[in-house]
Backbone as JSON, one array per atom type, in Angstrom:
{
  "sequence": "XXXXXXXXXXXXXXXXXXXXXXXXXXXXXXXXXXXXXXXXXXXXXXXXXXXXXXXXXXXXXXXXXXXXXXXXXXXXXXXXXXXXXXXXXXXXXXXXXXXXXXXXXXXXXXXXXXXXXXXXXXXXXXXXXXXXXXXXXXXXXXXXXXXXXXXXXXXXXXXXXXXXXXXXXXXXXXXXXXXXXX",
  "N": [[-13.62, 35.81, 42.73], [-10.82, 35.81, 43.65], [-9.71, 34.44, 41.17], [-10.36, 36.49, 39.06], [-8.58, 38.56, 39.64], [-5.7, 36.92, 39.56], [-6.17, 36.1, 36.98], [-6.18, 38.44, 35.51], [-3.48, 39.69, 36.9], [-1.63, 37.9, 35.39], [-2.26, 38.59, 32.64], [-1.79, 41.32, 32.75], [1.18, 40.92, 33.49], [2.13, 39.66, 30.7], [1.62, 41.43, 28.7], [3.38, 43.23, 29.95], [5.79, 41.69, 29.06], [5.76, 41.45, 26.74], [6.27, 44.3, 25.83], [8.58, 44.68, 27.4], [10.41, 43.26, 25.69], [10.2, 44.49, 22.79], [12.11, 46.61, 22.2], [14.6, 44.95, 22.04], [13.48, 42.75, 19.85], [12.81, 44.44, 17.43], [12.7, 45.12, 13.99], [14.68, 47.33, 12.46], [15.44, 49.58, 9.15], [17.67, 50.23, 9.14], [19.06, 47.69, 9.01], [19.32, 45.69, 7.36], [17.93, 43.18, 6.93], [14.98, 41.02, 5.93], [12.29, 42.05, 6.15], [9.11, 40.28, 7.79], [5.95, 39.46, 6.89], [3.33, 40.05, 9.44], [2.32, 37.48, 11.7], [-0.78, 36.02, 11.57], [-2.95, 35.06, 13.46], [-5.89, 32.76, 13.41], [-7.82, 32.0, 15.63], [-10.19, 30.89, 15.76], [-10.35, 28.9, 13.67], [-9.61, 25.44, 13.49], [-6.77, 23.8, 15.32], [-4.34, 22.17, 13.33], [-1.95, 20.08, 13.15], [-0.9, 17.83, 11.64], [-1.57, 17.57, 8.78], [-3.2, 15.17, 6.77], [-1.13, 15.02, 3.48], [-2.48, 15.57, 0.52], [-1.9, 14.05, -2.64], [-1.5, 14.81, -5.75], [-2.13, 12.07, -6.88], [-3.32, 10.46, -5.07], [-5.68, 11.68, -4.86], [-8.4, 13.1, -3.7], [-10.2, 11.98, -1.38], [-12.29, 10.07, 0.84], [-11.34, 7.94, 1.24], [-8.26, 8.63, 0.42], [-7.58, 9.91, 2.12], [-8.31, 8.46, 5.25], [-6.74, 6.74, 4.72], [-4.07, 7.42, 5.45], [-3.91, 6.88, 7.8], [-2.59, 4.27, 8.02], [-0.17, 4.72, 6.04], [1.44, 5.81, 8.4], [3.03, 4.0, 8.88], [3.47, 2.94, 6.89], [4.66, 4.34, 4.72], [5.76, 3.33, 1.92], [3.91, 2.76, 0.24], [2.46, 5.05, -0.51], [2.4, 6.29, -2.69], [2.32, 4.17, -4.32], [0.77, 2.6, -7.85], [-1.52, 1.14, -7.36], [-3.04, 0.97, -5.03], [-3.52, 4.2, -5.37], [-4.54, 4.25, -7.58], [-6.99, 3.21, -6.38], [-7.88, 5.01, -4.25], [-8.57, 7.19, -5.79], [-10.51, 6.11, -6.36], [-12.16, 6.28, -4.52], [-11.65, 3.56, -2.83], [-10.42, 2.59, -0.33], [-7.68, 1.48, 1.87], [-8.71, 0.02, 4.28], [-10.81, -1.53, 2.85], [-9.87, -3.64, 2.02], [-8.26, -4.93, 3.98], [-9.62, -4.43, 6.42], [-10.43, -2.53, 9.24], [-8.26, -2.67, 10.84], [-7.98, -1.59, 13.7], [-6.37, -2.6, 16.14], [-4.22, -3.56, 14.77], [-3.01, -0.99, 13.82], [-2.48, 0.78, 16.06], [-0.52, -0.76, 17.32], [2.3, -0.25, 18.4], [4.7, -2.04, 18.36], [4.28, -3.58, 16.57], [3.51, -6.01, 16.58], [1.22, -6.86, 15.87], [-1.66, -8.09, 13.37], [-3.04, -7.41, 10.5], [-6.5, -6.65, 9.91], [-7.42, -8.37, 8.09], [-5.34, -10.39, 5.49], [-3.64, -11.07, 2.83], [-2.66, -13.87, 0.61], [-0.58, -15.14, -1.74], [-2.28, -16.94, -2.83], [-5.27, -16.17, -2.46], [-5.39, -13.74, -3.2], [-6.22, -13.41, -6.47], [-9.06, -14.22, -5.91], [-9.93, -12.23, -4.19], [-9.36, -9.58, -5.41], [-11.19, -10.03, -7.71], [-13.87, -9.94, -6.71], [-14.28, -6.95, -6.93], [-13.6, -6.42, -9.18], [-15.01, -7.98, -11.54], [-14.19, -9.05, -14.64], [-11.48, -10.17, -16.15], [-9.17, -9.34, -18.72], [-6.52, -11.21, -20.48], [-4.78, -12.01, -22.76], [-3.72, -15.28, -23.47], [-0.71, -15.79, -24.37], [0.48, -12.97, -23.44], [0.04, -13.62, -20.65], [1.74, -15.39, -20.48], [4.14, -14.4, -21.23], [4.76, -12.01, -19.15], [4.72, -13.96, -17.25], [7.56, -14.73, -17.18], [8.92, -12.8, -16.78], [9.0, -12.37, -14.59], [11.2, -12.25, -11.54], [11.05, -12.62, -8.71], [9.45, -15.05, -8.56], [9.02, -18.9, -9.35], [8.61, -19.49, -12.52], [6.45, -21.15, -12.87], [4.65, -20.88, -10.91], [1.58, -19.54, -10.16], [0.12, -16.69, -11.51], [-1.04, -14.16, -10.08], [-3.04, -10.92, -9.44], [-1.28, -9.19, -8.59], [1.02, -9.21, -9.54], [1.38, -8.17, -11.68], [-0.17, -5.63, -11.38], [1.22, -3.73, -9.4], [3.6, -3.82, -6.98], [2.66, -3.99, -3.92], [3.85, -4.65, -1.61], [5.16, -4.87, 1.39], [9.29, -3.82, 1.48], [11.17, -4.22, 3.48], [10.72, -6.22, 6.16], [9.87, -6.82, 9.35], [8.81, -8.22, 10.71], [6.43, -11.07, 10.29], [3.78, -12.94, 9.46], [1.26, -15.54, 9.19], [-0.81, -15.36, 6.72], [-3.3, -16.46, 6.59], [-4.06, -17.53, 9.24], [-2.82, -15.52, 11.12], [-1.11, -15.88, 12.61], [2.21, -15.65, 14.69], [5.18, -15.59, 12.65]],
  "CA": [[-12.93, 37.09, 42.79], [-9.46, 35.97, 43.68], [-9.46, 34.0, 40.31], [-10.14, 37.27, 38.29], [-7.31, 39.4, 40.47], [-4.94, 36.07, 38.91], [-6.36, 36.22, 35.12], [-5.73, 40.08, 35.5], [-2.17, 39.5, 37.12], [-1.37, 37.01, 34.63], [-2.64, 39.43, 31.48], [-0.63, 42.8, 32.59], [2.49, 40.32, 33.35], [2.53, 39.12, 29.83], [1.79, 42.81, 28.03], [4.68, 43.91, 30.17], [6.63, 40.72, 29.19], [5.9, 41.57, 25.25], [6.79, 45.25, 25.62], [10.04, 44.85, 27.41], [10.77, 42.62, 24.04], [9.82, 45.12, 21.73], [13.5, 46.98, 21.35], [15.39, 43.63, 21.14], [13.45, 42.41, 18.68], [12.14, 45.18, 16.33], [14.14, 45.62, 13.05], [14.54, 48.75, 11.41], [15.61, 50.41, 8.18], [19.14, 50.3, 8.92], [19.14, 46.17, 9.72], [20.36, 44.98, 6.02], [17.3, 42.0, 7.06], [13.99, 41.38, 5.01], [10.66, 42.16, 7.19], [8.27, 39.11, 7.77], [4.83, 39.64, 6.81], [2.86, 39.49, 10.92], [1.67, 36.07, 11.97], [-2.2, 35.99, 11.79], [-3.54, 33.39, 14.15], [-7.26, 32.43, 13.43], [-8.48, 31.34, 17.14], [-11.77, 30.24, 15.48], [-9.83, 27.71, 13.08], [-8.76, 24.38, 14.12], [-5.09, 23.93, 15.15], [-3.87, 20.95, 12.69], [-0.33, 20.11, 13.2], [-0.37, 16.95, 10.99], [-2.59, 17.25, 8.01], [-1.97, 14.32, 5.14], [-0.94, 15.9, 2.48], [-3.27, 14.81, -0.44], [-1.14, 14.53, -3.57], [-2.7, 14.21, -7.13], [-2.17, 10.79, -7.38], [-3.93, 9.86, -4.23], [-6.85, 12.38, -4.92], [-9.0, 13.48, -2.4], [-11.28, 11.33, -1.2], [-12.1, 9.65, 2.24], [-10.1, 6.93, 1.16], [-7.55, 8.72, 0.58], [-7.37, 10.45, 4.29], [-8.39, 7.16, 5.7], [-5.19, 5.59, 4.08], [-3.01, 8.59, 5.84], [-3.48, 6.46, 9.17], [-2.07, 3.5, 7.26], [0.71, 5.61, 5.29], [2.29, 6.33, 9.29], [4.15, 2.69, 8.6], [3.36, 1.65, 5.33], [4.36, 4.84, 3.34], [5.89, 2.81, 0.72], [2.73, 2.71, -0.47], [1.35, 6.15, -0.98], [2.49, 6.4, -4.62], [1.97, 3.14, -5.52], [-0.45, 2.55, -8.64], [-2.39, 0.25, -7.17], [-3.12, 2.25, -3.73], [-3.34, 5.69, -5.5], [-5.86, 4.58, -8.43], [-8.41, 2.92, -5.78], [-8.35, 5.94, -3.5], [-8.86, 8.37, -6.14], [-12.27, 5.85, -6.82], [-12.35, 6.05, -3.04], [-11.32, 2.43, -1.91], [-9.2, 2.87, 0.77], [-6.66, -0.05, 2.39], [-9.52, -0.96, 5.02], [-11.79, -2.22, 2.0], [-9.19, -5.14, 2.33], [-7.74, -5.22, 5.24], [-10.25, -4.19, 7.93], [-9.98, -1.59, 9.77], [-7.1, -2.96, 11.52], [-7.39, -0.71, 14.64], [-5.32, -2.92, 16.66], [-2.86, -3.45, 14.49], [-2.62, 0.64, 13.56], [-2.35, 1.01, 17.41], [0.19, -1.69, 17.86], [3.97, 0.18, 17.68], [5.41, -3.03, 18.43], [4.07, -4.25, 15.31], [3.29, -7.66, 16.92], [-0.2, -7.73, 16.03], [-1.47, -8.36, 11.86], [-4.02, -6.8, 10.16], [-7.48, -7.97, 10.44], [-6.93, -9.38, 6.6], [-3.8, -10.59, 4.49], [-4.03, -12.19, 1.38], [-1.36, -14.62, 0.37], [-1.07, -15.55, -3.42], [-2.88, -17.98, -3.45], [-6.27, -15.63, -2.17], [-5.21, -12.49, -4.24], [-7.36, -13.24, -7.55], [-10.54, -14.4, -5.17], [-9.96, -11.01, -3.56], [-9.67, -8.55, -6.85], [-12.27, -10.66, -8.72], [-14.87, -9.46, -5.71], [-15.06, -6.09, -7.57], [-12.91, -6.56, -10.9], [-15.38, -9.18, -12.43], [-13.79, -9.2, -15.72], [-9.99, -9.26, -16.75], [-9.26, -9.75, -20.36], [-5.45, -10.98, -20.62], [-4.35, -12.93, -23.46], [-2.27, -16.29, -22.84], [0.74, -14.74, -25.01], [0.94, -11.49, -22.47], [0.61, -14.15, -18.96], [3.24, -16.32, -20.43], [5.58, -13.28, -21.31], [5.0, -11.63, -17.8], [5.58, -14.98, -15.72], [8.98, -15.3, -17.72], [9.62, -11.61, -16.81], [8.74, -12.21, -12.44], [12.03, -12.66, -11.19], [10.5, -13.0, -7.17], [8.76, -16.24, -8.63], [8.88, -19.43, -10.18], [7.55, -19.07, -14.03], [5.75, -22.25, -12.85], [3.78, -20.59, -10.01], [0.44, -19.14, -10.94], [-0.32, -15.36, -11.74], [-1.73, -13.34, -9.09], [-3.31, -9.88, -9.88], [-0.15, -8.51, -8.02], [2.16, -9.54, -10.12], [1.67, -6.69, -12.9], [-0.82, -4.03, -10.77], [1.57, -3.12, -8.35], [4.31, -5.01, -5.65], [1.49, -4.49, -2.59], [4.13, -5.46, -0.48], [6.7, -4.06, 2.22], [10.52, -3.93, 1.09], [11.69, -4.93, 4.19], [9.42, -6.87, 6.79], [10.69, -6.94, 10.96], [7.81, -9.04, 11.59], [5.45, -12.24, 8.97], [2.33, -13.52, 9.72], [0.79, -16.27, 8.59], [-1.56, -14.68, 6.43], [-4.6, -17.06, 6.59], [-4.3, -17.61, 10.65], [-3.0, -14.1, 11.22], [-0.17, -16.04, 13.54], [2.84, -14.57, 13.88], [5.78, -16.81, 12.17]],
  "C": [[-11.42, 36.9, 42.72], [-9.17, 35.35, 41.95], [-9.38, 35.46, 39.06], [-8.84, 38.15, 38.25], [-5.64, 38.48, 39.52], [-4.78, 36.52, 37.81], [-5.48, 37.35, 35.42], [-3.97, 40.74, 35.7], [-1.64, 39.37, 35.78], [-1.44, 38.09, 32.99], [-1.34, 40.96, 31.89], [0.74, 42.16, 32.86], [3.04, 39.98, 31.76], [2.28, 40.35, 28.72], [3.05, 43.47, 28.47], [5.54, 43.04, 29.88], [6.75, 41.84, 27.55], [6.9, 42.9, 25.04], [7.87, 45.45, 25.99], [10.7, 44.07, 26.15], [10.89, 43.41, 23.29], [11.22, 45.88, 21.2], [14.31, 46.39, 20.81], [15.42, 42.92, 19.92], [13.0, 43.06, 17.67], [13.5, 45.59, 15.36], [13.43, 46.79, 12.17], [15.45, 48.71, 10.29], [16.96, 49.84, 7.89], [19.7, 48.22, 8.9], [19.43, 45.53, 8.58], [19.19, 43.19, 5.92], [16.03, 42.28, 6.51], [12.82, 41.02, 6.52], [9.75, 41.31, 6.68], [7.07, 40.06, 7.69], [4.11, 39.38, 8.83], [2.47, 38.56, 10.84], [0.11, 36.68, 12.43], [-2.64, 35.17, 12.43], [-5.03, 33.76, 13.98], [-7.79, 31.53, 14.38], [-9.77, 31.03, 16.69], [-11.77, 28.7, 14.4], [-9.4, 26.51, 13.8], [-7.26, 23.9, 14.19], [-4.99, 22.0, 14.62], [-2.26, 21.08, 12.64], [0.41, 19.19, 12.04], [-1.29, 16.68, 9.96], [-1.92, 16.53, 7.2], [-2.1, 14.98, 4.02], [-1.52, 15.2, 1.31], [-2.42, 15.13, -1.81], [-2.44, 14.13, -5.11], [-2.94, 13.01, -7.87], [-3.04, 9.98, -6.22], [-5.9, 10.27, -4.55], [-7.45, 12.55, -3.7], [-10.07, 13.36, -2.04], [-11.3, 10.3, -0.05], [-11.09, 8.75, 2.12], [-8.71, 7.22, 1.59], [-6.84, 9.53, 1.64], [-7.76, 9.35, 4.82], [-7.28, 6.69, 5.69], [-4.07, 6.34, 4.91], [-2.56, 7.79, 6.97], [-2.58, 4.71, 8.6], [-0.54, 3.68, 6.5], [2.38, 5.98, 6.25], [3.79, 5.52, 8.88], [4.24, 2.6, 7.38], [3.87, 2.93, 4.14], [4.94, 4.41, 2.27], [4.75, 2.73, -0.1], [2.24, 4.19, -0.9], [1.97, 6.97, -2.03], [2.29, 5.15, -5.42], [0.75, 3.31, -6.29], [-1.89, 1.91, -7.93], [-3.48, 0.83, -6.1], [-3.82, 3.41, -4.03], [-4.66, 5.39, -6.48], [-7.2, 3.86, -7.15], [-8.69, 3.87, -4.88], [-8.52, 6.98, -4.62], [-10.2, 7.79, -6.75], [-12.71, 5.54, -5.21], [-12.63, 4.87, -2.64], [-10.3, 2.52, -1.17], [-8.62, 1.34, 1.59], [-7.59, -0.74, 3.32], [-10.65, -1.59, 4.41], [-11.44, -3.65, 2.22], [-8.9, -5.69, 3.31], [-8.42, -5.18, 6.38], [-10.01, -2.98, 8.22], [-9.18, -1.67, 10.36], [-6.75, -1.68, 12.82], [-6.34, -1.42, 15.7], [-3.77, -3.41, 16.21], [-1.78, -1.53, 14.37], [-2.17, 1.08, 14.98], [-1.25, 0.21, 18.5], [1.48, -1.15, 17.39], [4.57, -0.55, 17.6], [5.43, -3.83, 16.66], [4.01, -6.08, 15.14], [1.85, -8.28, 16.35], [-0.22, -7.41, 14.29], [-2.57, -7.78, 11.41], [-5.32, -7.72, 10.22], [-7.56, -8.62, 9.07], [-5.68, -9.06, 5.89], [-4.66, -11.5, 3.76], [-2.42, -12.47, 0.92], [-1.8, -14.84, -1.09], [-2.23, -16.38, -3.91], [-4.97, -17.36, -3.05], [-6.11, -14.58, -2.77], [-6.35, -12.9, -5.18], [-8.68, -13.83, -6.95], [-10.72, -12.86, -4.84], [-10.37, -10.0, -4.29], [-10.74, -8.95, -7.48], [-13.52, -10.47, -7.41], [-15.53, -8.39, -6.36], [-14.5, -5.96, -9.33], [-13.24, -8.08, -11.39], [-14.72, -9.79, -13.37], [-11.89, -8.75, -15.56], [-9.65, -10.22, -18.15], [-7.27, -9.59, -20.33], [-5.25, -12.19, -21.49], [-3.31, -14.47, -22.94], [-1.15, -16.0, -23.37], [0.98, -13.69, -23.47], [0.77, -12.55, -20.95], [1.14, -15.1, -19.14], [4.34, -15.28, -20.35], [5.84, -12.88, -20.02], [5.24, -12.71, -16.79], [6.79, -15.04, -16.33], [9.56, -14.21, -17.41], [9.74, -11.76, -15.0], [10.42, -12.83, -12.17], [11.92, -13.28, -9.18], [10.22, -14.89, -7.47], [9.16, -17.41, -9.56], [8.6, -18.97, -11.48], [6.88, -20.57, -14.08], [4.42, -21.69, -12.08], [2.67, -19.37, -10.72], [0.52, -17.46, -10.99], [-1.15, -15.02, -10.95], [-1.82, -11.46, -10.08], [-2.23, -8.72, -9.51], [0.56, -8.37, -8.6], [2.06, -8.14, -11.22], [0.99, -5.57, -12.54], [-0.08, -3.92, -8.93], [2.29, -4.14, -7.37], [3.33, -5.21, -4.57], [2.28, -5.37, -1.56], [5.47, -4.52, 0.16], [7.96, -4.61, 1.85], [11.42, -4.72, 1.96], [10.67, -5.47, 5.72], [10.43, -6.94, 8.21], [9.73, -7.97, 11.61], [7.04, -9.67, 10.33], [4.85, -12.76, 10.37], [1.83, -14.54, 8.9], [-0.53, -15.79, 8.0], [-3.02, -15.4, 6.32], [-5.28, -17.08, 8.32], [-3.86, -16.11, 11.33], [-1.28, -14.65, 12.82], [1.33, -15.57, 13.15], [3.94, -15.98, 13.75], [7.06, -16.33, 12.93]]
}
């Protein structure tokens, strides 16, 4: 009983709150200001504050909402080619990496994903689901003479021409085979 007497309080306090409002803020005719359409709230909808915004290069596919929690740190990535065409065939970053919940959960950014691939594990990695790649020796002599990151001694990784796949500036390296941090 006393709890309804409250609600009930609580409800004619905040109708008389609105209506002493109502002269301050109501604009009329004369007010030289453009009238807002009313705010509709749908109390049966779910309140989303932070939806990822699916662009047309990501497409829209678990992947690519999967990748959103990935995207918090890493959005250098969510236009890359590389990124954008495997989530719009819905492979998303934990195909490779793991699910990396303790790293996604780590603000410090002390801890590493549960997989890295270093150059020298890249074409084991891609060649998992890209059986076949058809590249002339002409076109992976021209492109190692074009890598300015690398030797033009050091071998061709699938990185090297589908996409950098790598952060610009790094606050923290890992040894990407032991996962230690360097």
């Amino acid at each position: 009983m006393t709890m309804n007497r409250y609600r009930n309080a609580l409800l004619l306090a905040s109708v008389v709150f609105v209506f002493a409002l109502q002269p301050c803020c109501r604009r009329g005719a004369d007010d030289n200001t453009d009238d807002l359409s009313p705010l509709i709230i749908d109390k049966d909808a779910p309140l989303l504050l932070d939806e990822p915004e699916l662009s047309a290069t990501t497409g829209n596919t678990a992947a690519a909402v999967e990748n959103a929690a990935c995207f918090v740190c890493h959005a250098n990535y969510t236009e890359e080619p590389l990124v954008s065409i495997h989530a719009r065939k819905d492979v998303g970053c934990t195909k490779c990496h793991g699910k990396s919940y303790l790293h996604r959960n780590d603000e410090n950014h002390q801890t590493p994903p549960d997989r890295m691939f270093g150059a020298d594990t890249v074409v084991a990695l891609c060649t998992e689901c890209h059986h076949a790649h058809e590249i002339s020796d002409e076109k992976l002599e021209s492109m190692r003479k074009k890598r300015t990151d690398k030797p033009a001694s050091a071998p061709a990784v699938c990185t090297d021409c589908h996409g950098k796949h790598r952060l610009t500036t790094r606050t923290v390296r890992w040894n990407k085979s032991t996962g230690e941090r360097l």
